[in-house]
N, C-alpha and C positions, 0 to 999 in steps of 0.2 A: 183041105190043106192039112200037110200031115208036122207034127212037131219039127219037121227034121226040113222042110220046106224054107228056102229063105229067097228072099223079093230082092234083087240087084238091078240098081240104078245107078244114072250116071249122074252129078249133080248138076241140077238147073231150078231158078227161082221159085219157081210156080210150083215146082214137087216140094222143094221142105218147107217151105211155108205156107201149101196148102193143108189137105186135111191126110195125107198120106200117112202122118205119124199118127194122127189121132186116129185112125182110122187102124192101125195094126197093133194098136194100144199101149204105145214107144212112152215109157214113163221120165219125169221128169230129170230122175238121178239120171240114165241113161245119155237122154240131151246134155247133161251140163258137164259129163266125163267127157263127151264129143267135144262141148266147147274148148273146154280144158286142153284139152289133146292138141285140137288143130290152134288155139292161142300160142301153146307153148309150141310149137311146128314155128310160125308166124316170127314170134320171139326170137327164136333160134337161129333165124334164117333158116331155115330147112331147103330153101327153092333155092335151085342154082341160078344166077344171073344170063346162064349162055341158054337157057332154055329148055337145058336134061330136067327138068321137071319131078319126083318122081308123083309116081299116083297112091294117093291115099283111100284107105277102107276102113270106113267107120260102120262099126256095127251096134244100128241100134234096134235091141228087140229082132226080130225075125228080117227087117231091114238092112239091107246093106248099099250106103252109098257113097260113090265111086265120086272123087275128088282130085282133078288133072290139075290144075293151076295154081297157082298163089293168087292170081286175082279169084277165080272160086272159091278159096281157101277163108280168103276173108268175106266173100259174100255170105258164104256156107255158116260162117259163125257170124252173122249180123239177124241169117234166116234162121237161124235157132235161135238164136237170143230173143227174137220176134215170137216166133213160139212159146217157148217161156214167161214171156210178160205176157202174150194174149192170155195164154192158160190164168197167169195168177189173177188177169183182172176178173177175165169168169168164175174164180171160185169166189174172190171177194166182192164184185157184186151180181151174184148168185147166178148165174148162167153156165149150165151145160160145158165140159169140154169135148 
């Protein structure tokens, strides 16, 4: 895979909260701008009520995923958030990320 290569997904549970991010080696500043981003989305109301939707693209690391709903929206920032804490408890008591 070349620098210039990037991985687009659409988002669903099992992809950001499995090993996809640690596996393209998506660092943690990275995730927590994501959260930031789609919170304040969330915040903002960003989602229209009638359903125009629009779709979000978070890019992390060589990653990039593809984010249709407000209900995704908030799962998407519950599944990184999950990420984040598994990482911190592996560095604190000494396990692999």
């Amino acid at each position: 895979m070349t620098n210039h290569e990037r991985i687009n997904v659409s988002y669903s549970h099992s992809l950001v909260s499995g090993s996809l991010l640690d596996e393209h080696h998506v660092n943690d500043s990275e995730i927590e701008e994501a959260v930031d981003k789609l919170s304040g989305l969330i915040l903002a109301n960003h989602f229209d009520p009638f359903g125009n939707e629009p779709t979000i693209i978070l890019k992390l690391g060589i990653v990039n995923i593809e984010v249709k709903t407000n209900r995704d929206c908030q799962a998407c920032v519950r599944d990184l958030m999950a990420v984040l804490y598994r990482r911190d408890w592996n560095r604190t008591y000494g396990f692999g990320c």
